[in-house]
LODO-942647 format. One record per residue: residue in three letters; chain; x, y, z of N, C-alpha, C in turn. Coordinates in nm, 2 decimals. Last residue first. Layout:
LODO-942647
@kese: ALA doro: A npx: X npy: Y npz: Z capx: X capy: Y capz: Z cpx: X cpy: Y cpz: Z
...
This chain:
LODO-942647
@kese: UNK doro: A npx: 0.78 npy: 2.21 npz: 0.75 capx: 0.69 capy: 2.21 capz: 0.87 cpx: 0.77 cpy: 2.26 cpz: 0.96
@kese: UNK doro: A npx: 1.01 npy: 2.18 npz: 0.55 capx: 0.86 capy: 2.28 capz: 0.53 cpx: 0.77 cpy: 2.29 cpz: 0.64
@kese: UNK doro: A npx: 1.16 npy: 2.07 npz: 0.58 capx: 1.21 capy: 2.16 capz: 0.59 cpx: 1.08 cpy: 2.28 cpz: 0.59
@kese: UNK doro: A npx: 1.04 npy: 1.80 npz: 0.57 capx: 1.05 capy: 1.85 capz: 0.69 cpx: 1.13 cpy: 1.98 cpz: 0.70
@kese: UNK doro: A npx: 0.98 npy: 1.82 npz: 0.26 capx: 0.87 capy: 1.81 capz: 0.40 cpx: 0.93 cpy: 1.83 cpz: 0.53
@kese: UNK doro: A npx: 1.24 npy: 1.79 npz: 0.23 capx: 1.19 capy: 1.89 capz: 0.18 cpx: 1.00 cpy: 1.93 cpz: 0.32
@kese: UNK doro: A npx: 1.33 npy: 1.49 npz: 0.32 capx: 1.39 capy: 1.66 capz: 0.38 cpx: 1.34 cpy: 1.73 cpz: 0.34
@kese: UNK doro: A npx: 1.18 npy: 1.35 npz: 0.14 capx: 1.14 capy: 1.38 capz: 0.34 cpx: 1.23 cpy: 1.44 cpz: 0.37
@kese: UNK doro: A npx: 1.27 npy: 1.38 npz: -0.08 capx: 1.14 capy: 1.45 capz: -0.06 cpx: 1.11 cpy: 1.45 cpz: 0.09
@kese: UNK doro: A npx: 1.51 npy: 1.30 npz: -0.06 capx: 1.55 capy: 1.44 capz: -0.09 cpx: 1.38 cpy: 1.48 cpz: -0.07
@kese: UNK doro: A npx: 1.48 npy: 1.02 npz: 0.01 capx: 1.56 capy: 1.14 capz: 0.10 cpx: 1.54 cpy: 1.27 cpz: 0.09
@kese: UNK doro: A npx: 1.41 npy: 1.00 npz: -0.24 capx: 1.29 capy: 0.96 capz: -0.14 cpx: 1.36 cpy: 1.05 cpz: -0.07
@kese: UNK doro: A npx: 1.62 npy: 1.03 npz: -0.44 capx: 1.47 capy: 1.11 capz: -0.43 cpx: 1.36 cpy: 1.08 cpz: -0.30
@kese: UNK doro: A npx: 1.80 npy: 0.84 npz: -0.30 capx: 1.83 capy: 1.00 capz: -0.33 cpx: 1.71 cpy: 1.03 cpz: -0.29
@kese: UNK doro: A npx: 1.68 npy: 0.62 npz: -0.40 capx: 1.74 capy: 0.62 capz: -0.24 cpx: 1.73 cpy: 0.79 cpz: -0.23
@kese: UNK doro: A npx: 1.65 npy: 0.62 npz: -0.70 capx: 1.51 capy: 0.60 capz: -0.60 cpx: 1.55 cpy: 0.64 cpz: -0.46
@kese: UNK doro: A npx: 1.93 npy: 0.66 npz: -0.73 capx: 1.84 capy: 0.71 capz: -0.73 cpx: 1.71 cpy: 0.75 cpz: -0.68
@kese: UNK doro: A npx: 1.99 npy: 0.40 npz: -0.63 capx: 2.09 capy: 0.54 capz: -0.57 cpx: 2.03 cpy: 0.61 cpz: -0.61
@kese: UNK doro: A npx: 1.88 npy: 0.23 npz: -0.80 capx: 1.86 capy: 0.20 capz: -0.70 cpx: 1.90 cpy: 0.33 cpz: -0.60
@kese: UNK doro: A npx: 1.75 npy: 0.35 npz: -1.04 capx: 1.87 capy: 0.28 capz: -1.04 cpx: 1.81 cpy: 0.26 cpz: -0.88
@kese: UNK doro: A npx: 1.50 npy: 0.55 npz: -1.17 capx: 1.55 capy: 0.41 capz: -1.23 cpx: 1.64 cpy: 0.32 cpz: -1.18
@kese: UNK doro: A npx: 1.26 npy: 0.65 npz: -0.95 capx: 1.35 capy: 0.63 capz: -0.98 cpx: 1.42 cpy: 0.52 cpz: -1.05
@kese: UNK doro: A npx: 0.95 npy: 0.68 npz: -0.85 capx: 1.00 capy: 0.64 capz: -1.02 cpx: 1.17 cpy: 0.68 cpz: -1.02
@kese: UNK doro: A npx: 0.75 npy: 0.82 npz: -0.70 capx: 0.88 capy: 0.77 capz: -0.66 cpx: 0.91 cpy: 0.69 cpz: -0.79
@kese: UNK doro: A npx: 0.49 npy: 0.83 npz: -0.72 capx: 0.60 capy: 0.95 capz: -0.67 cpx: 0.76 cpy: 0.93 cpz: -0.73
@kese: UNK doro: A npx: 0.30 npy: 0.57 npz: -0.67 capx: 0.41 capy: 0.65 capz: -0.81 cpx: 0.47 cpy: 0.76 cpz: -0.84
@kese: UNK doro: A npx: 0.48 npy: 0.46 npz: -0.37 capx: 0.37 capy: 0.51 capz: -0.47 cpx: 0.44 cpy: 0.54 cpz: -0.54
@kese: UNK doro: A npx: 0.59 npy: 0.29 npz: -0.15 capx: 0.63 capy: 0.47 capz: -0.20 cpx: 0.53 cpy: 0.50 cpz: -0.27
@kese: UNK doro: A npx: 0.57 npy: 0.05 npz: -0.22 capx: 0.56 capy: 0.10 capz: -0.07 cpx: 0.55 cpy: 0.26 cpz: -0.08
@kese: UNK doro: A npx: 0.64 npy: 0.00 npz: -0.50 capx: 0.47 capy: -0.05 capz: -0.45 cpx: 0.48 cpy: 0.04 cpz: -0.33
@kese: UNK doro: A npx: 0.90 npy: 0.14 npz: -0.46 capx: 0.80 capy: 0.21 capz: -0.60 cpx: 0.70 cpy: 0.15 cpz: -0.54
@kese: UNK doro: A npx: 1.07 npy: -0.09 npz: -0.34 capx: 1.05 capy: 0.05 capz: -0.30 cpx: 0.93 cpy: 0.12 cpz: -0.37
@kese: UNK doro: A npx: 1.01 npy: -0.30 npz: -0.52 capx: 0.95 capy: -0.36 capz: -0.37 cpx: 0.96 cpy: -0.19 cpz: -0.32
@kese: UNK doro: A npx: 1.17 npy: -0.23 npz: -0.70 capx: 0.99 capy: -0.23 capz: -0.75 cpx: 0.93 cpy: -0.22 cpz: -0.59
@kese: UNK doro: A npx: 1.42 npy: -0.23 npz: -0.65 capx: 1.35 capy: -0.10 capz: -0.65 cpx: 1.23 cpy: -0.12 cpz: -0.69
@kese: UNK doro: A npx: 1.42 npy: -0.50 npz: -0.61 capx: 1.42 capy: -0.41 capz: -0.46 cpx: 1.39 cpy: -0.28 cpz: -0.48
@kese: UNK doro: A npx: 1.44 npy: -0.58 npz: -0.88 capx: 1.35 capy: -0.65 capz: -0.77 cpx: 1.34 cpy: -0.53 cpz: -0.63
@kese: UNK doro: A npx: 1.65 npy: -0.42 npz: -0.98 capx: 1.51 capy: -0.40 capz: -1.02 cpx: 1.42 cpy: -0.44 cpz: -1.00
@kese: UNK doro: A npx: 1.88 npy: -0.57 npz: -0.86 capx: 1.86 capy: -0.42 capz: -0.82 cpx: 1.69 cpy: -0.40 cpz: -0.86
@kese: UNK doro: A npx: 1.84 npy: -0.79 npz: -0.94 capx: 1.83 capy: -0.80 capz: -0.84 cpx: 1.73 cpy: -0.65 cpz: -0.80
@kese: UNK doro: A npx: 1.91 npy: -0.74 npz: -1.26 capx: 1.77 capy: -0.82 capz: -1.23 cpx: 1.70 cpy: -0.82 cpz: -1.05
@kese: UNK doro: A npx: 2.14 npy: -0.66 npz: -1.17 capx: 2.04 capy: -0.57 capz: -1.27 cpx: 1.92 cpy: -0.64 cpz: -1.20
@kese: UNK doro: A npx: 2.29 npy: -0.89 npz: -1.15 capx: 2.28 capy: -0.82 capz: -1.04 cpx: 2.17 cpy: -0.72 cpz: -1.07
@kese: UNK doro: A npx: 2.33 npy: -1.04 npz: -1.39 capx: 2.21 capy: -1.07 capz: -1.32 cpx: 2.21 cpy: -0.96 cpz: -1.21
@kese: UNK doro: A npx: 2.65 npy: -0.93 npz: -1.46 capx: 2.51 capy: -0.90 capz: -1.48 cpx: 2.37 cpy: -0.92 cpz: -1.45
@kese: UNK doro: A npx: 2.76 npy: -1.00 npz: -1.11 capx: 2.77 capy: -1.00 capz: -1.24 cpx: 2.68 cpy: -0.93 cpz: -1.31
@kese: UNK doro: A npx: 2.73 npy: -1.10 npz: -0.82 capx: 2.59 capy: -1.16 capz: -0.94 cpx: 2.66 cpy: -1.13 cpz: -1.10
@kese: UNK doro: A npx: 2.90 npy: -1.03 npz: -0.68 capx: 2.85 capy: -1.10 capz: -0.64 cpx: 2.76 cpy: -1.22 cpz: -0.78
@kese: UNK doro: A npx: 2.93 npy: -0.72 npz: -0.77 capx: 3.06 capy: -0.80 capz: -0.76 cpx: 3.06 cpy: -0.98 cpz: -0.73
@kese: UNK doro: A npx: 2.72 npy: -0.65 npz: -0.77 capx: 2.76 capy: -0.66 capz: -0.95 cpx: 2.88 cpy: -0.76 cpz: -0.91
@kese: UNK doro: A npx: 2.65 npy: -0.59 npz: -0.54 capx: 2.57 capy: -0.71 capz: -0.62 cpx: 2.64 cpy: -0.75 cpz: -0.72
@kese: UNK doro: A npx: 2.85 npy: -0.38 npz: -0.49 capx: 2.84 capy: -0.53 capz: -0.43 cpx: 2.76 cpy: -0.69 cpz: -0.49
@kese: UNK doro: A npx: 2.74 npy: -0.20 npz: -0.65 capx: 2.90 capy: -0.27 capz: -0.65 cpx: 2.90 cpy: -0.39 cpz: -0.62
@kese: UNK doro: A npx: 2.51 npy: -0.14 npz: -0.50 capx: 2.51 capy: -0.19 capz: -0.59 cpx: 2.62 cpy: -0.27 cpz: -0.66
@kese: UNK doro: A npx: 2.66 npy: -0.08 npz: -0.23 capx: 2.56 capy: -0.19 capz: -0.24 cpx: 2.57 cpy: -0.25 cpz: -0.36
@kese: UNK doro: A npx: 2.78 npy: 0.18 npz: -0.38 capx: 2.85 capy: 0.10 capz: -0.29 cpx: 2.74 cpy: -0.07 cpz: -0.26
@kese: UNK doro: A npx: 2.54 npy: 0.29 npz: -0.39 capx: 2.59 capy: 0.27 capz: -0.51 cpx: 2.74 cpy: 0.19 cpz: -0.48
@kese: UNK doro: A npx: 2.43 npy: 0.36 npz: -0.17 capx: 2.41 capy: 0.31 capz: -0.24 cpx: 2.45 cpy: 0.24 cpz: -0.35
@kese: UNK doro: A npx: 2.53 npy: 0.49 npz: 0.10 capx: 2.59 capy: 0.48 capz: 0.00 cpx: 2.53 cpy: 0.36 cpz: -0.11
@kese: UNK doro: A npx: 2.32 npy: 0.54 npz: 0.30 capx: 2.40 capy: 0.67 capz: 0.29 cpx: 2.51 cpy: 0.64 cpz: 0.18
@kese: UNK doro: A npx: 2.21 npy: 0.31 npz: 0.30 capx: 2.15 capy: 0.42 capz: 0.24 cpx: 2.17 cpy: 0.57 cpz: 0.25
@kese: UNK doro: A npx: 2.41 npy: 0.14 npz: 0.33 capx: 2.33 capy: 0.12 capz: 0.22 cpx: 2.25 cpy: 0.20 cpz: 0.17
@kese: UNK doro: A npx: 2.64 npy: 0.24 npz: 0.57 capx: 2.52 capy: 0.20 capz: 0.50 cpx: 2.44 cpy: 0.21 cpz: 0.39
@kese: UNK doro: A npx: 2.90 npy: 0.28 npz: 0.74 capx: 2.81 capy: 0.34 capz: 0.63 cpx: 2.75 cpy: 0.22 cpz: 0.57
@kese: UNK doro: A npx: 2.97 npy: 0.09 npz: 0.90 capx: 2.90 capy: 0.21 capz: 0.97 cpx: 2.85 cpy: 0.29 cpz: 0.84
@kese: UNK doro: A npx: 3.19 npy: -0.08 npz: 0.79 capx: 3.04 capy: -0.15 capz: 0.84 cpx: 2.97 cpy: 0.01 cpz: 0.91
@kese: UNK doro: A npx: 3.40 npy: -0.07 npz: 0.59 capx: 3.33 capy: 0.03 capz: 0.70 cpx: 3.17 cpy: -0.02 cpz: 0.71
@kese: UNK doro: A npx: 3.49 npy: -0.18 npz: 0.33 capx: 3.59 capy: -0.11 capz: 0.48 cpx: 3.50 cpy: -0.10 cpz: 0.55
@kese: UNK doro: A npx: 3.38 npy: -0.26 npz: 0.12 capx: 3.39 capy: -0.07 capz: 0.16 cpx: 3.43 cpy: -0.05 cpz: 0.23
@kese: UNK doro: A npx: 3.37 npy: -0.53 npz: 0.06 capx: 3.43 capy: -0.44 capz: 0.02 cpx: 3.43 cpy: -0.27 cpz: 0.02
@kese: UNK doro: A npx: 3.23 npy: -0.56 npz: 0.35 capx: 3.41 capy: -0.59 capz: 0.30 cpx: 3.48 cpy: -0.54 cpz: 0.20
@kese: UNK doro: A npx: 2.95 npy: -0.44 npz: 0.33 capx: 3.06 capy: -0.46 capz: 0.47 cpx: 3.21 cpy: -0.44 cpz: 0.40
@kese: UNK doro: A npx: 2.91 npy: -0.60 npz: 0.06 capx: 2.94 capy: -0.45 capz: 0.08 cpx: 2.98 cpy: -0.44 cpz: 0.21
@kese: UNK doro: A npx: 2.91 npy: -0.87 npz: 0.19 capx: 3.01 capy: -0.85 capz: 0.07 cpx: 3.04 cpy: -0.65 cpz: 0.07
@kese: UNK doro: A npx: 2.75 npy: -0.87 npz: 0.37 capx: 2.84 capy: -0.88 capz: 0.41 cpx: 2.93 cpy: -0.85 cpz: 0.32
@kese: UNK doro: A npx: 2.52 npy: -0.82 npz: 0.19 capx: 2.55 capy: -0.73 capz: 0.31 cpx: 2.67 cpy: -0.78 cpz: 0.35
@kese: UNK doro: A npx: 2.51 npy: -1.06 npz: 0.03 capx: 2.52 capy: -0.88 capz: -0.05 cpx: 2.54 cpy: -0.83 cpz: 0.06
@kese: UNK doro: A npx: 2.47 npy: -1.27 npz: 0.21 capx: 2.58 capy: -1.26 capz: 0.09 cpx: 2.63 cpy: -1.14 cpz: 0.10
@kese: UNK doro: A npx: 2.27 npy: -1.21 npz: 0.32 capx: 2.36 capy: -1.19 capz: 0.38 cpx: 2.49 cpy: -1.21 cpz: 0.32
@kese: UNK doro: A npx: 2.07 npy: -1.22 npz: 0.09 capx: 2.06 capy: -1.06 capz: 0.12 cpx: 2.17 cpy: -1.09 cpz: 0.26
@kese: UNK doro: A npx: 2.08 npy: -1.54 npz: 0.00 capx: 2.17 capy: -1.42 capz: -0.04 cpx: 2.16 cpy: -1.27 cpz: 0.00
@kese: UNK doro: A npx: 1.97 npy: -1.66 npz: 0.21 capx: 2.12 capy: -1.66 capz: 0.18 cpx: 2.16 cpy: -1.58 cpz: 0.12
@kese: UNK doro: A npx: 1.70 npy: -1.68 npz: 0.12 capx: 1.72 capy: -1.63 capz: 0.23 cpx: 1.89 cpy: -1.57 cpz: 0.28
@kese: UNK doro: A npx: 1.63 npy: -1.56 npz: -0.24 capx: 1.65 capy: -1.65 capz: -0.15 cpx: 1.71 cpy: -1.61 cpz: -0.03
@kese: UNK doro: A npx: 1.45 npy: -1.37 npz: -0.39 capx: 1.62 capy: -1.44 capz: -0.46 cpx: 1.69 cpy: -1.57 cpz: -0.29
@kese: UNK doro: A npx: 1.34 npy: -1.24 npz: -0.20 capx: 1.28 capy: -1.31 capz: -0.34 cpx: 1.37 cpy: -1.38 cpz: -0.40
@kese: UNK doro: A npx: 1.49 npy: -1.10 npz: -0.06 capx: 1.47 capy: -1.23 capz: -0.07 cpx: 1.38 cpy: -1.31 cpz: -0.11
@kese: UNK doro: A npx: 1.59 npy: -0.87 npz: -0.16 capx: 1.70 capy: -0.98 capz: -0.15 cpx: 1.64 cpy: -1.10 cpz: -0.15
@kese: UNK doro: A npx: 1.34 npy: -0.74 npz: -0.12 capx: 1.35 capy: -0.72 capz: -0.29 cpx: 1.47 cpy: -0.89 cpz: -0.26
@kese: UNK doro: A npx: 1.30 npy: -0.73 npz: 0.14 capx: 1.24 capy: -0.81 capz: 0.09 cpx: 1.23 cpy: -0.85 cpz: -0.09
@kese: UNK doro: A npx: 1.49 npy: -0.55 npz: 0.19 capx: 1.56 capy: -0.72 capz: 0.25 cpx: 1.41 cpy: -0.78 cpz: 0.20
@kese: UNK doro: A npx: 1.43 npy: -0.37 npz: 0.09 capx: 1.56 capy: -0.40 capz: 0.01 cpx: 1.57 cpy: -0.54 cpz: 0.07
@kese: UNK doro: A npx: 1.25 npy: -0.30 npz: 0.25 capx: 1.20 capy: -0.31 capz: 0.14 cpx: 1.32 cpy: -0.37 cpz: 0.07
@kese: UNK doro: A npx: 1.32 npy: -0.21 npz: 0.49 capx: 1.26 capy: -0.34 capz: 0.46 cpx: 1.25 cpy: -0.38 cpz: 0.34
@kese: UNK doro: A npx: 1.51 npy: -0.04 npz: 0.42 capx: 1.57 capy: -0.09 capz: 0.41 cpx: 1.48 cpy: -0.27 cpz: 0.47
@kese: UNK doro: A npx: 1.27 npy: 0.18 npz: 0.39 capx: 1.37 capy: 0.10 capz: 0.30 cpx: 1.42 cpy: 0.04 cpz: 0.28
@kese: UNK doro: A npx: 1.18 npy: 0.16 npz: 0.70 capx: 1.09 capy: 0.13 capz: 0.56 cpx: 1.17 cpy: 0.08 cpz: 0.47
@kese: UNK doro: A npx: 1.41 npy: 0.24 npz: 0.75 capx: 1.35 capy: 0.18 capz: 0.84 cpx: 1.30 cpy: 0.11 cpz: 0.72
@kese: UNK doro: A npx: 1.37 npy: 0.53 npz: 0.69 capx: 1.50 capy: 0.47 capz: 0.62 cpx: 1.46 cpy: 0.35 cpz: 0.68
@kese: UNK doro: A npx: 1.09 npy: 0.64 npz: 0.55 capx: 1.17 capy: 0.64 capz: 0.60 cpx: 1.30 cpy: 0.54 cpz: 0.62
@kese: UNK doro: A npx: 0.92 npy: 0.73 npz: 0.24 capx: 0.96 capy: 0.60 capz: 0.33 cpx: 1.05 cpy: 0.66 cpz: 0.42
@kese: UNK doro: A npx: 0.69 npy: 1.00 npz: 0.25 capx: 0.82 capy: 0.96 capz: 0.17 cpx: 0.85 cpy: 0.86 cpz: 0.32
@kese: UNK doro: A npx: 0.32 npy: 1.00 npz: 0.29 capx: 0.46 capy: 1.05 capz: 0.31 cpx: 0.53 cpy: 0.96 cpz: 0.22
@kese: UNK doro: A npx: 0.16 npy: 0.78 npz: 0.17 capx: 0.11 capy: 0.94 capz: 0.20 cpx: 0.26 cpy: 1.03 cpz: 0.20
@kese: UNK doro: A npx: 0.26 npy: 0.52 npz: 0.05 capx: 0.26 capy: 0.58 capz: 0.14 cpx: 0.20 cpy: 0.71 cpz: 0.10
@kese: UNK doro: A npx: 0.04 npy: 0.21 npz: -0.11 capx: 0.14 capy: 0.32 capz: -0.10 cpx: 0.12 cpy: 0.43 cpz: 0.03
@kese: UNK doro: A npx: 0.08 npy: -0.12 npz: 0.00 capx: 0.00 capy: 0.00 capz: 0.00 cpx: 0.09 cpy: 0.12 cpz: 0.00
């Protein structure tokens, strides 16, 4: 069900462990561990670096990683509504951020 507001980060990052595991339970600790290791830094996150995540899948899956990324950004677009039409994954991450800072710059 779509949201009234922009997801919060909570929200997203259900939505990204439910995009992983359509693809099975083993792999959304694959991709999280894999981005962990290859970025050094378990303290940034997936949604303060997305495109770091995505690395991870490509570094994991290859080209099928596409197929992943466009499972987790659908599972974000059903929860978000059609607001939210970002094409890449760091995208869709951006524009939801960038519209719940705008609403909270406005209240």
């Amino acid at each position: 069900m779509p949201h009234a507001k922009p997801l919060d980060d909570f929200e997203i990052m259900e939505c990204i462990d439910a995009g992983l595991n359509r693809f099975g339970p083993g792999i959304k600790y694959a991709v999280y561990w894999t981005s962990v290791v290859m970025n050094n830094s378990p303290t940034d996150g997936i949604l303060t670096h997305p495109e770091n995540f995505v690395a991870a899948l490509q570094k994991i899956f290859g080209k099928s990683a596409a197929q992943i990324e466009i499972a987790i950004c659908k599972e974000i677009q059903n929860r978000a509504g059609p607001a939210c039409n970002g094409p890449t994954l760091p995208l869709l991450i951006a524009q939801i951020r960038a519209q719940r800072m705008l609403i909270h710059s406005l209240a």
